[in-house]
Structure formats: C-alpha cells, structure tokens
C-alpha angles and dihedrals in degrees: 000000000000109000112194133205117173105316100331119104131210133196131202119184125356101194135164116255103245124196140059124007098266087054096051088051090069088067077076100066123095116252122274092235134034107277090205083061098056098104088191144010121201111190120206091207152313111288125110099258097054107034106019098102099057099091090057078048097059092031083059103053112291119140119170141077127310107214122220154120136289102263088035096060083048096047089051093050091076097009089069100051095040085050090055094044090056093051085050101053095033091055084048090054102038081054088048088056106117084211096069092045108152086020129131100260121232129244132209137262092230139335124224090271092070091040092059089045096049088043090060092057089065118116123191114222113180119240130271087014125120117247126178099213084179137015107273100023130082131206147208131175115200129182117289094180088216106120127320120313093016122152147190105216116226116204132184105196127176085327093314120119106220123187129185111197089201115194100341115216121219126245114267092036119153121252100004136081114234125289111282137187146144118265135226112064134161082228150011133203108202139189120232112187100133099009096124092051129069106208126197106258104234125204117237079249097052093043089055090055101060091040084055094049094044090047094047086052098052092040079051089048092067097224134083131302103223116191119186101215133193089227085228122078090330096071089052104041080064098042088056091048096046092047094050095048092051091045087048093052092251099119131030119240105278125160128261122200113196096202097189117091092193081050079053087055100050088051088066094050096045078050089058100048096035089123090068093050130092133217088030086132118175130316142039108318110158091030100040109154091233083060116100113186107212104211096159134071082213094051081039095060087045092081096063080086092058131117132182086008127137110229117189106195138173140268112051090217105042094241105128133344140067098314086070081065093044092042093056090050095045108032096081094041102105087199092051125092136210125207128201119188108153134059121287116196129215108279100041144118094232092043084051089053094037097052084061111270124179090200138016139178120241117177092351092307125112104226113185110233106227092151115113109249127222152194138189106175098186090094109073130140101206122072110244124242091286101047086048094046087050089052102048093045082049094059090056134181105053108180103185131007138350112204114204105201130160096050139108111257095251088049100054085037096069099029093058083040088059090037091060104047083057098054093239095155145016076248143356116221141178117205126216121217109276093024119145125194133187105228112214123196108263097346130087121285113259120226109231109160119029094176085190085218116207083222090078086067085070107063111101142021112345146193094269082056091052091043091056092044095052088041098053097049106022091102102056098036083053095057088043088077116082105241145040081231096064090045091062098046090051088056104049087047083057091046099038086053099056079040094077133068124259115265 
C-alpha cells in the first residue's frame, strides 16, 4: 500500500499475490509506481504476502530502507533468499513438466540473488518508538500479536493519524502478548482475514488436547501424520505443543520430521529471542530430541519409506515445497493422515483437499485421494470477527474512513456490514486492487482514481482450478453415466463447447 505526502512516497507492505495460478501471475506484472520513486518501505511483518515481492522492488530500482522490527529484520535476512531459491527451482520444474513441451518457458519473479540484496536494505526500529522513514512522516510500530516480529504501523501525516493493523493475531496465541495500540485516528487500514467467522477461543491447554487426539489416531492409523506447515510461527506453534505433550507423558516419543529447511531458519530466530517469548515453560522445545530437522532433498526423498511418522512441510497451502512431495506420496495411503491447521485460500491445493476431493492433479498427474483428511481450527494466526471488531471499536474514534483489505469478498462483505451498523467509521470501504483516495482530516476518504484492474478478476477460484478439477475426475464421472452412448455425447458436447468461439 504507497502512501503519498507531497512528493514523498511511502510504502507499506510489498508482498507476493498467493493463490491460484492466475493470482500468482500477477506477481508477474510491473509495479503500478517507479520503484526508483518510493522514498521508504515499512514492512508489518515476514511472511510472503506481505513482504515476497521486495526483492523484485529492490531488482527493479529501490533503494532505501525497509523498515521493520527486530525479529523481522532477522526473519528477511534467510526468508528472501529462500524465497528467491524456490522460485528458482519451482519455475525449473514447472519447465521440466512433459505436459508444457514446445511451450515458452516461465521465468521467474526473482532469483536468491535478489532476495539477499532486498534482505540488506532492512532496518530494525524498536516498538512503540517514533521513527521519520522520510522526511515529513512519523512513524510508530506497535505489537500485532500475529507471528514474531509483527507490527501495526502508526503514521502522522500532514496532521492525519494513520494506522495499518497489518496482519492482527487472536487472544490465547502462543509467544506473543495481545494485539496494542493508541485511539483516536482520521483512518484505519484493517485486516480482514476471519472477520465473517466467530471461533471458539481455545486455551494453550486445550489446543494441545485436540492436537494430542488428532496426533494418537493417526499414530494408531499406522500410517503418517502429514502436516502442511507455513514455515513461520506455525511450525513452531506445533513444535511447542508436540514437545510439551511428549515431556508431559501425552505422546509417545514419534518421530517429527520438520521437512523445511527455511522452517528450520525461523526456529533459530525464535531461539535467539526466546527471552522476549511467552509460554516457552520448561524443557527442550526447539532441540527436543523427538525433532528431526530435514536440510536435503535426498534426506528429504528418504521419508517416502516412512510409516507412523509426523512430517511438518512447507508450504501451509500446499502450493509449492517440499508438502507437494510428501502429499503425492501420502494422498492415496489410506493409513495415512493429512492435517491442516492453517488457513488455505481459494485457489489452492490445500483449499481443493481440504474442500473434500476424491481426486486431484499434482504436476499434471491425477492421484486418488484415499488419505484421511483432517482440521483442527484452534491455530490460527489472525484474530476472528470478534477479535477484529474489539480491536477496531478500541482504536475510536475513528474520524474518517476505516479500509477493510486482505479478505475474501464475502468476508469483507458481512464484517464492514457489521461495522457499519455499528458506526464504526465516517465510512466503511472496501478498496479494489489499484484504488487510490484522497484522506481528509476528519471526513471521508474520496475515491479519485478506481482503476477498475483486470487483476481483481483473479482472486479466487480460476479456470486452471476448474481445469484440475475436470481433469482429475472426468474419467470416472464419465463411467458413472449408463451408456456409451451417453459418454460420447458428453464428449462432443465438451469438445463442441471449446469449439466455438467466445461470446
């Protein structure tokens, strides 16, 4: 998100599209301003959708600061180039795809080159202390409580207050205090992940039950526990939980692979600002001896043999990494078990699994899925409807306008609905992707420039989606209708269809 003052230009955020193909093909585009004009970034924290398209910032002319905490400065300095060295190696293997023989070949966004470059423009700011990341505008981060290292971002511009919630974490979440910051703004910027579902608040304690129960019936299973992980905060929410269970007697000692060498990244910087972490307790955690730490693709390919075996992979929705291996290999295990505790947008993989398929296509190959598939819902990094709702009414006032971004449109739909029953706001918006408003001080902002961007038509589920889907299932559905009659005319219809031109 660019803020602009004069001729000074700030931006927040600088994060990579996820989602389905046609989303991440956005990642593609060049950016809607100069690079070589942004005076500032201030990034809210380290994960991919927030920070992922630095390094193309910086590849394309930036040259300033990026803005950030502590533990975020740490975080970039290996998420970067690990994020450059996957696209790297997924853009290889996607060309390598017998499937797109003859075809142009992709590129990709950035390599690990421009992941190390981008990571030595971070600078660390401590919290709830006032910063000037260009000449005209003051700044503030205060605690998001989202993962480590996440921050609100404070702004006093031309006599506005300005706050960005950036991603917002939930009561009860492991390592980090709730969610602060100041009231009384001219307007907010605010997440909206969960903001149309109330979920039960679990305890640590009661967390670490279910875990335990899902965990005893895939051990019992006799197959493998696979876990599709986000390699930052989730992987070690789990690996707290795991280890406490096993020290308390609750688990026997299986073993967990974490199969994510940039996972195995983050766990060293959560290690070196443990001090600052709660819930940490007593006993090893990180280095418990139960805890493999997976570095090799060789080591990596070893575990196809495994049984009764947790395996922790990135990344959380099975997009790309190492899980999509472990998937292939696991999917059509009937003993085996997949685990989904993190969020899984529409478009992806894990979404598609999750959502209940009996078949789905991975590298241009149908697997069955035969694996039992699982939820727990109690880890989440984002706070619910309610959460977001008490932090919003906790910011008041709020004189102008309150922007509700990083949502699903139902789900944005319904929370500013509720917002705005509640007066919340001036006004209740909800941006498209290349909008630009005028804020005034204490009015609602003014849309002056609805660029109406092609780009909005790929959130979402899209035709590569469809296509999968068809793909994966169209044999048996086919052999499903009575006749071979009915077969071919199914076909031809199919055929007859694509035949035609587009109205």
């Amino acid at each position: 998100m660019e803020v602009a003052h004069g001729k000074r230009r700030l931006l927040i955020d600088c994060g990579l599209f996820q989602g389905s193909r046609s989303l991440e093909g956005l990642n593609h585009r060049a950016f809607a301003f100069r690079p070589s004009e942004i005076d500032a970034v201030i990034v809210t924290h380290a994960h991919m959708d927030h920070c992922g398209l630095l390094p193309k910032l910086v590849a394309s002319g930036y040259a300033g600061k990026v803005w950030c905490t502590a533990p975020t400065r740490d975080l970039l300095a290996f998420m970067l180039p690990d994020a450059g060295r996957i696209q790297e190696n997924d853009t290889a293997r996607r060309n390598r795809r017998q499937d797109r023989a003859g075809e142009e070949p992709f590129e990709p966004i950035f390599t690990e080159h421009d992941g190390t470059q981008a990571a030595r423009h971070a600078c660390a700011v401590p919290l709830e202390t006032w910063f000037e990341p260009v000449p005209g505008i003051r700044a503030r981060l205060w605690n998001a409580g989202h993962i480590l290292g996440s921050a609100s971002v404070e702004l006093v511009v031309g006599g506005q207050r300005l706050l960005f919630s950036g991603d917002l974490g939930p009561e009860h979440k492991a390592f980090h205090p709730d969610p602060a910051a100041p009231s009384g703004f001219d307007h907010i910027v605010c997440e909206s992940t969960y903001g149309d579902q109330t979920r039960k608040q679990y305890t640590i304690r009661q967390r670490r039950t279910l875990l335990q129960g899902e965990i005893r019936e895939a051990i019992a299973a006799g197959g493998n526990l696979v876990i599709p992980v986000f390699a930052l905060e989730r992987t070690q929410e789990l690996l707290l939980d795991i280890a406490s269970l096993i020290n308390a007697g609750r688990l026997p000692r299986v073993p967990v692979y974490i199969d994510s060498p940039l996972a195995g990244r983050a766990t060293e910087v959560f290690g070196r600002h443990a001090d600052a972490l709660e819930d940490m307790g007593k006993g090893r955690i990180f280095d418990h001896p139960a805890f493999h730490y997976v570095e090799t693709s060789t080591d990596s390919i070893a575990l196809n043999a495994a049984s009764g075996a947790i395996i922790l992979a990135a990344s959380g929705m099975c997009e790309g990494g190492r899980i999509r291996h472990h998937l292939w290999h696991n999917l059509a295990r009937a003993d085996s078990t997949i685990l989904f505790v993190g969020f899984q947008a529409a478009g992806t993989l894990g979404r598609t699994i999750l959502d209940g398929a009996k078949r789905v296509r991975m590298s241009g190959r149908t697997i069955v899925v035969q694996a039992r598939i699982r939820q727990i819902e109690s880890y989440t990094g984002h706070a619910d409807r309610d959460g977001l709702i008490g932090w919003i009414e906790d910011r008041h006032p709020i004189t102008g306008s309150l922007f509700l971004t990083h949502g699903e449109a139902r789900t944005i739909e319904l929370l500013g609905a509720e917002l705005a029953a509640r007066g919340a706001a001036r006004a209740v918006m909800s941006p498209a992707i290349g909008d630009c408003y005028h804020l005034a001080r204490a009015g609602a902002a003014t849309l002056i420039d609805g660029t109406h961007d092609e780009a909005n038509e790929a959130i979402g589920l899209d035709w590569r989606n469809m296509c999968a889907g068809l793909l994966a299932n169209l044999k048996e559905e086919l052999k499903a209708l009575p006749t071979n009659a009915a077969r071919s005319a199914a076909l031809r219809g199919m055929m007859d269809a694509l035949a035609r031109p587009a109205d």
